[in-house]
N, C-alpha and C positions, 0 to 999 in steps of 0.2 A: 504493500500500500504506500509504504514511504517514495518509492520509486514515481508514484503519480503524483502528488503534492507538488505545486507550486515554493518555489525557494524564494525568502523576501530578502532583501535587507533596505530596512529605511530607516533613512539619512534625515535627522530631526523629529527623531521617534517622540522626543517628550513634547516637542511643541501639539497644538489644536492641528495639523494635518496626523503627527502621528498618533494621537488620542482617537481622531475617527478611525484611520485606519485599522487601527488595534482593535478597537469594538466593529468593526467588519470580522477580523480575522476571527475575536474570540466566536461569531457565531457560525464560522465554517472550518472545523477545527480538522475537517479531512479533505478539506481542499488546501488548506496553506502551511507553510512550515515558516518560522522565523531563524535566518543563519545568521542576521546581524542587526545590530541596533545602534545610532550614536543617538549621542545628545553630550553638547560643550559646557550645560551654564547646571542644569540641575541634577547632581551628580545620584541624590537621594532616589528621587523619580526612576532615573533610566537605573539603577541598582535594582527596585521595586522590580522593573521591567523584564530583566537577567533572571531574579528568581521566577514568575510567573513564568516567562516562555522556554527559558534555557536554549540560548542563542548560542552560535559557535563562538563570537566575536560582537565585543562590546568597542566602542571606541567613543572617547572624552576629549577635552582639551589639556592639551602638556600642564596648567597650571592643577587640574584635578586626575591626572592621572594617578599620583602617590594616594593620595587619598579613598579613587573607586580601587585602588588595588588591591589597598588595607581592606576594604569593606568587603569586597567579592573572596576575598578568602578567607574570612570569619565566618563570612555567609557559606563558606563549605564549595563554593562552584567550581568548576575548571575550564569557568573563560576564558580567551583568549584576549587581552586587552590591549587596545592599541591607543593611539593618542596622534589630535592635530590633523594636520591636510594629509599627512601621507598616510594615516591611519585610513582616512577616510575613502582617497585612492586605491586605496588597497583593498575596501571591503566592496566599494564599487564596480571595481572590475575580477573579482573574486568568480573563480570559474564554478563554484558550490552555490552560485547565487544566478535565478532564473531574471528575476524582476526587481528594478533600482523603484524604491519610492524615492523622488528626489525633494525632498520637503525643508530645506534646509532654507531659512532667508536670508536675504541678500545677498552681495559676490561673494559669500564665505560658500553658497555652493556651487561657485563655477566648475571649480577644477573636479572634482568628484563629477558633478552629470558628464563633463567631458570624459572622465574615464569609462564613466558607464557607457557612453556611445560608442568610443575607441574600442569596447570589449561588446561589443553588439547585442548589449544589453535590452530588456522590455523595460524601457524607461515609463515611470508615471508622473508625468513632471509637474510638479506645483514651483519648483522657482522658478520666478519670471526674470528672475533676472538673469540668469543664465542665457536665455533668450534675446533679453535686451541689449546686454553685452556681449555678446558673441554669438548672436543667431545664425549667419553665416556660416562660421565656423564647426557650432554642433551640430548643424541639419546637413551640412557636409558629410562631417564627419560620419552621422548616424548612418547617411543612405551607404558612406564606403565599406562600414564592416557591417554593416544590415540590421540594425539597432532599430527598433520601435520604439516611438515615441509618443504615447496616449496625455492628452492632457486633462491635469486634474482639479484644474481652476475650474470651479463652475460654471463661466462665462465662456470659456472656451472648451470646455466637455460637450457644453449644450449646442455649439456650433458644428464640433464634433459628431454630434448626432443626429443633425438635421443635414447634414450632407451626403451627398450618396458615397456609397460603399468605392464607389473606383477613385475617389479623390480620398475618401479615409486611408486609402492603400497608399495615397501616389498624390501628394497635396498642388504637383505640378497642373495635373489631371483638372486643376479648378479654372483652368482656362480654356479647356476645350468646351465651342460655345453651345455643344449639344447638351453640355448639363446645365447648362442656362443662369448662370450663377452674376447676379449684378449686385450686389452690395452683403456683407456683415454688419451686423447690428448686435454691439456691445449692450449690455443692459448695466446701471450704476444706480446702486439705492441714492444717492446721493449726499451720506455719511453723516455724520452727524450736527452738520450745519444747513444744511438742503435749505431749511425755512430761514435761517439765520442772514443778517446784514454783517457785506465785509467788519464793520465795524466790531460786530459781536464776535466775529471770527479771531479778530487782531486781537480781543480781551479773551482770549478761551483760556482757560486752563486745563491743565495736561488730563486731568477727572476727563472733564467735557468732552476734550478732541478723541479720549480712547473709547467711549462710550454711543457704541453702535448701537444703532436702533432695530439692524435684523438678523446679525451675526455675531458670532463667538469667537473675536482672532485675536493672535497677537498685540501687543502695544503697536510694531513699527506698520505695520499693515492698516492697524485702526487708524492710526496719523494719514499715512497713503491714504486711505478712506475718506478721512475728512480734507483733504486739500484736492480729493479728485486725482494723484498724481499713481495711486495706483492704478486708475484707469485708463492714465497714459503709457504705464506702464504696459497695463493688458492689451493696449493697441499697439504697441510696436511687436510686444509677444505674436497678438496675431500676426502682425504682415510677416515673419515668420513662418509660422506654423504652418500658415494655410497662403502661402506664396503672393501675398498682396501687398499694394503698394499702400499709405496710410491713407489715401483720399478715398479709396474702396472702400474702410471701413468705418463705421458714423458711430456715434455713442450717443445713446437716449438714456437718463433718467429717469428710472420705474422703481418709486419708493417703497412698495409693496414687497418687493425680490421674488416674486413668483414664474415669471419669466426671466428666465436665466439667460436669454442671447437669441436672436433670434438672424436666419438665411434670408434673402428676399432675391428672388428670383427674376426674370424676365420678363414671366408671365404672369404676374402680379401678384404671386403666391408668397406670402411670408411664412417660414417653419420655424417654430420656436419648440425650446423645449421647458416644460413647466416644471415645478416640484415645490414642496416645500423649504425654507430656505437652512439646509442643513448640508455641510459637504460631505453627510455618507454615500448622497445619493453619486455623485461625479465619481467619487473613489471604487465604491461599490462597481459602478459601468466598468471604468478602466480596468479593475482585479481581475474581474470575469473575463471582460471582452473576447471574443464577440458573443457572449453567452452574457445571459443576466442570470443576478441573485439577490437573496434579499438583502436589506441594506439595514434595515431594523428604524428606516424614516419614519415616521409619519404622513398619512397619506394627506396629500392636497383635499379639504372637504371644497368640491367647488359650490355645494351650496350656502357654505359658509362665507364662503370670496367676494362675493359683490363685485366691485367696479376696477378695473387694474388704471390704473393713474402712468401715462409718458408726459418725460416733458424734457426741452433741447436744456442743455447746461448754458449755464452762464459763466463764460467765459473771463469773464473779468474778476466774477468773485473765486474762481476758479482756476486761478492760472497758472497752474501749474499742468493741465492736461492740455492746452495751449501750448505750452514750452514741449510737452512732450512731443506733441504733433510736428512743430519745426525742428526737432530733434530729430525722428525718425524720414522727415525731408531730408534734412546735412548728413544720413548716413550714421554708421556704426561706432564711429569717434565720439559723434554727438551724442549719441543714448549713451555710452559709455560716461561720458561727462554727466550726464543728467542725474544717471543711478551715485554716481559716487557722489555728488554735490546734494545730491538729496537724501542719502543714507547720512551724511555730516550732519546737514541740516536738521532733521528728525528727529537724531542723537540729541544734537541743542537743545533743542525746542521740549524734548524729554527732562532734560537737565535743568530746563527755564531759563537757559541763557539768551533765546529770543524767542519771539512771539510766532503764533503760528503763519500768520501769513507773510513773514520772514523766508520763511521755507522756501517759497516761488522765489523772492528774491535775491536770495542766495543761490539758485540755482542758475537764473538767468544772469547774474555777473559771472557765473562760470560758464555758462555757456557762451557769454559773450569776450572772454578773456583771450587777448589776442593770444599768451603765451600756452593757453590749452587748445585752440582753434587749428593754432598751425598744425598740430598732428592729427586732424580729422582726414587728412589725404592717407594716411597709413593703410596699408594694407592687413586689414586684421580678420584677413579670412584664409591667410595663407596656412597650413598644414603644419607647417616647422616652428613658422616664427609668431600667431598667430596669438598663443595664447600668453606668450610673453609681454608682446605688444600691448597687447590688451590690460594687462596687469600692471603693466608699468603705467598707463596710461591712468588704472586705475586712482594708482598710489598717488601718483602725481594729482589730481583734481580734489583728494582728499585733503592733502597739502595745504592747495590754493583755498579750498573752500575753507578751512579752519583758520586762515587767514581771514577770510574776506569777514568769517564771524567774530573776529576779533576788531574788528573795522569797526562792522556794525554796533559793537554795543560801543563803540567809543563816540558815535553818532554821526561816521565818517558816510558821506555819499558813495556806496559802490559804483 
């Protein structure tokens, strides 16, 4: 029986993707096997985690590795414990491992989903950032060693599923005009300030900005949420994923979250996919794929629904999915800069050393800094040098932007 079990290892097991994931796993316990787990920041949780499943291979950050050591061998196991990126490398492309959940945030999971592509891994990808910084590069990489790539963002699961089956195979396939494909449609609750005035926005405190009105996520995600800039995020993910340029793809605000993303066709057909707003359901599609199971959701009661609310964003109060859009116009230098000067920025704004609508502005004096700009010409889709470049490029905008927020609270004009 062990022979047919699916082999996991996910990467951000303690965060909210790996908490659904795990309550999928615990209710198909002869469909999946767990060979690996990390988690960097909650050493106690992902230890919990090792006792429950008895993983091959645990992996932490170098500063808690001495620490889950002590603990996994009190606790009697014979994990194998690894620590840091190459840990994480190493469980990624691990040949005992069927399926990468890639669930890690921010560029801390580039290099790992890259390895998992490199090793023609069934990628489940929740970080967008991987994407945003070197989409290129890993959708390359995936198609050269045969790697699958399911995605587990619910915006983009659901687009996932409303398109036909030869372009889920073959995302090039979305431009042949027989499948009739004219626009993506992003859906965004519109996070925690939707009804709120820039003004309220600039007075938020950090309670407020993490305090989502229809999801369960992390802090840096709930911030993305309320500045919209996750959604710019999820738009340059798509033109990625699904081979499009960012003008193809539009983004409506649907405060509801019950339509998760919706195709809109040629012949005036829009396919959405619905559900209640929980990520078992996305995770649940990609584990199985192309089979379903249950998810342990909650079912959408449509007679309890009433009326579904769109509305276009605003821009101005929102602008940071603006920045994204001219970003993924300038190419993969540009996203690049956008994700690290807004992962700075975040950080801040966590820390209350500026305000939330800081955020956008911080990112577009890096976006506009001549000394980050000149490397947008780079080649960061190259094979060899690809993901160096990309890293350097990172480091460097992280730099500049810790700069510029030192600027700012000194009340200097960026």
């Amino acid at each position: 029986m062990a022979d047919t079990l699916q082999s996991l290892a996910i990467l951000g097991a303690t965060g909210s993707i790996g908490d659904s994931t795990l309550a999928i796993i615990r209710q198909h316990p002869n469909r999946y096997r767990i060979h690996a787990l990390t988690g960097f920041s909650r050493v106690d949780k992902l230890l919990a985690l090792a006792m429950e499943f008895n993983p091959v291979k645990i992996c932490t950050s170098p500063d808690n590795y001495a620490q889950l050591s002590q603990k996994v061998t009190d606790a009697g196991l014979d994990t194998i414990i690894l620590s840091g990126g190459e840990g994480l490398i190493e469980i990624a492309s691990d040949e005992a491992v069927d399926t990468v959940v890639a669930a890690i945030v921010g560029a801390a999971g580039l290099s790992s989903t890259l390895a998992a592509a490199s090793a023609g891994k069934r990628i489940l990808l929740a970080n967008k950032e991987s994407l945003v910084m070197a989409g290129d590069l890993v959708i390359k990489t995936a198609k050269k060693y045969g790697a699958t790539i399911l995605p587990i963002d619910s915006e983009h699961n659901a687009i996932y599923q409303c398109l036909p089956a030869a372009i889920q195979a073959d995302n090039t396939a979305i431009h042949h005009t027989s499948y009739g494909i004219k626009k993506l449609w992003l859906t965004a609750s519109g996070g925690s300030f939707l009804d709120k005035s820039i003004k309220q926005m600039q007075n938020a405190s950090v309670k407020e900005a993490v305090n989502h009105p229809n999801w369960s996520m992390g802090q840096k995600i709930s911030i993305d949420s309320a500045t919209m800039m996750n959604k710019g995020l999820e738009l340059i993910e798509a033109c990625h994923l699904f081979d499009l340029k960012e003008h193809q793809i539009q983004v409506v605000i649907h405060p509801n979250s019950v339509v998760h993303s919706l195709v809109e066709y040629v012949d005036g057909s829009f396919l959405a996919q619905l559900g209640t707003p929980d990520m078992k359901t996305p995770i649940a599609h990609a584990l199985a794929y192309p089979e379903r199971i249950k998810s342990g959701v909650m079912p959408l009661d449509l007679y309890q629904l009433g009326s579904l609310k769109f509305l276009a964003p605003d821009l101005d109060k929102f602008a940071c999915l603006k920045l994204a859009r001219h970003a993924a116009r300038l190419g993969t230098g540009a996203c690049i800069a956008l994700n690290a000067a807004n992962e700075i920025a975040v950080e801040a704004f966590l820390a209350e050393k500026i305000c939330l609508t800081d955020i956008a502005v911080i990112v577009k004096a890096c976006l506009d800094d001549k000394t980050i700009a000149q490397d947008y010409s780079q080649d960061f889709g190259d094979e060899v040098l690809g993901l160096e470049r990309i890293l350097t490029m990172d480091k460097k905008v992280r730099k500049i932007a810790m700069a510029k927020i030192k600027l700012l609270k000194q009340g200097d004009v960026l």
